[in-house]
C-alpha positions in Angstrom: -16.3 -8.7 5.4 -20.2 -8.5 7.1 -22.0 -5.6 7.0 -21.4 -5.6 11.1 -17.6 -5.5 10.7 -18.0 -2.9 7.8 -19.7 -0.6 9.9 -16.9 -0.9 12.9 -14.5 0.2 10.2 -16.7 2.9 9.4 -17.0 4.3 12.9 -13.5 4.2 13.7 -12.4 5.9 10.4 -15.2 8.8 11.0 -13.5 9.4 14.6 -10.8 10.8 12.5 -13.3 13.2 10.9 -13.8 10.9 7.7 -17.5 11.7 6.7 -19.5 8.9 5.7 -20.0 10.5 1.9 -16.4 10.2 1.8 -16.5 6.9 2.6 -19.4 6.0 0.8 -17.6 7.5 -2.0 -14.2 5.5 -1.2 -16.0 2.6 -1.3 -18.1 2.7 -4.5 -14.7 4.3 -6.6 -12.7 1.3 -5.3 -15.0 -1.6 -4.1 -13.3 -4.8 -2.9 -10.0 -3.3 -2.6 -10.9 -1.0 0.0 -12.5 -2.8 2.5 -9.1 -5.1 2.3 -7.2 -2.0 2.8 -9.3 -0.5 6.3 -8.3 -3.9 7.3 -4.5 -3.4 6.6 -4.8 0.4 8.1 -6.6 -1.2 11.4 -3.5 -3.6 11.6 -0.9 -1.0 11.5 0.5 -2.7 8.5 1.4 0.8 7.0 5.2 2.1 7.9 7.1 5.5 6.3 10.5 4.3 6.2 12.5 7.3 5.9 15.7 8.7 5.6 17.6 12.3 5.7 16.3 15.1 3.3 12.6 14.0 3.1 13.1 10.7 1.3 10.6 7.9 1.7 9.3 5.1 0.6 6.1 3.2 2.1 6.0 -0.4 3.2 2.8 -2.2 3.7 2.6 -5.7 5.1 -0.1 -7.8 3.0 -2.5 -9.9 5.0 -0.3 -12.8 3.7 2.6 -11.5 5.8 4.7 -10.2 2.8 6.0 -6.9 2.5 5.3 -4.4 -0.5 7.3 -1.0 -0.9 6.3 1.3 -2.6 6.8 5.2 -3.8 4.5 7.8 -2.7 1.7 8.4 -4.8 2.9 6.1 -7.4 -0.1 3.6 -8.3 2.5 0.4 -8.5 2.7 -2.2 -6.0 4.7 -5.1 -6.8 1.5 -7.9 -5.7 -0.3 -10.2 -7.6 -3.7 -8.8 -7.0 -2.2 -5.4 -8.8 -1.1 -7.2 -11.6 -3.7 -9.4 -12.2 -6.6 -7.3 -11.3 -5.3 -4.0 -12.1 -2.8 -4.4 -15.1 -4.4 -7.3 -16.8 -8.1 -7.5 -15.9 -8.5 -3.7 -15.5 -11.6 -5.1 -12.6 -9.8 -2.6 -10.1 -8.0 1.0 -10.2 -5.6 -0.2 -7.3 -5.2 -2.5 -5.0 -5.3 -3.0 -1.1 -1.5 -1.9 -0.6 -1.6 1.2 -2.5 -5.3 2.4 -1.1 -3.9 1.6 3.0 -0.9 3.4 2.1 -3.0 6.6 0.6 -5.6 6.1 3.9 -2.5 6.2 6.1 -1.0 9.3 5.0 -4.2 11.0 5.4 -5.3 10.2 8.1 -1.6 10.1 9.7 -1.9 6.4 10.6 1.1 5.1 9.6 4.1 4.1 11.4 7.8 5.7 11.3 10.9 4.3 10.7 13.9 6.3 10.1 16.7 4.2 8.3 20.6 5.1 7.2 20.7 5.8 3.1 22.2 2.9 3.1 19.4 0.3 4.8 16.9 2.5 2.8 18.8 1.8 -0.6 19.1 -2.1 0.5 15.3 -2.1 0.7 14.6 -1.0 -2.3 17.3 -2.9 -4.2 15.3 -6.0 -2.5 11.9 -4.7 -3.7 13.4 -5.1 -7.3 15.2 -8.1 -6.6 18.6 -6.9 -7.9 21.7 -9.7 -7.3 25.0 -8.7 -6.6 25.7 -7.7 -10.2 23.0 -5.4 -10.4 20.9 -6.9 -12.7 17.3 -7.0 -12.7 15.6 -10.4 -12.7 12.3 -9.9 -12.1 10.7 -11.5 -14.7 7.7 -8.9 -14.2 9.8 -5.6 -14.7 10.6 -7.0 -18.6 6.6 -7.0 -19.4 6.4 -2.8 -18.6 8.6 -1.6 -20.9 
């Protein structure tokens, strides 16, 4: 991103009564990472999908097209860059996902979807990758434990 694009960013967060210390601030805690995510927050790539009682869980759609859900102020998103950069590396605190969803919710950018329990629980059984037996087989959920 060029410094001319950065500051676009910049003014359109600060219409939203985002000072530029905070940003400043954002931006020397997270770096990289959060540059990619005032792109993704620009894009509307942030959606609440919700369901009855206050239940939620946050999809963000990566510039690659791919979808990431994730839990509410949980730092895990299931995409490379988090495992690689984050995990292994320890180069970042987060990644792009996680810091667009945290932007959106502040600053009440993000999109709504209210879903049955039912679509909701599909989604996150595809976020995991369970089959039809209910066994996990995502090869990367073996390496936490």
């Amino acid at each position: 991103m060029n410094d001319e694009e950065s500051g676009v960013r910049l003014n359109r967060l600060k219409q939203n009564e985002v000072t530029d210390e905070i940003l400043l601030a954002l931006h020397s805690l997270f770096g990289k990472p959060f540059e990619k995510a005032l792109e993704l927050l620009e894009s509307s790539c942030v959606v609440y999908v919700r369901c009855g009682q206050g239940r939620y869980v946050v999809q963000v759609t990566g510039s690659s097209g791919t979808p990431y859900t994730l839990f509410p102020h949980v730092n895990f998103c299931s995409c490379p860059a988090y495992r690689y950069q984050v995990i292994s590396t320890q180069k970042f605190l987060t990644c792009k996902h996680i810091l667009a969803a945290r932007l959106a919710e502040i600053m009440q950018k993000g999109r709504d979807l209210s879903l049955s329990v039912e679509e909701l629980t599909r989604i996150l059984c595809a976020a995991v990758k369970f089959d039809s037996d209910g066994a996990d087989h995502d090869p990367w959920s073996t390496h936490l434990v």
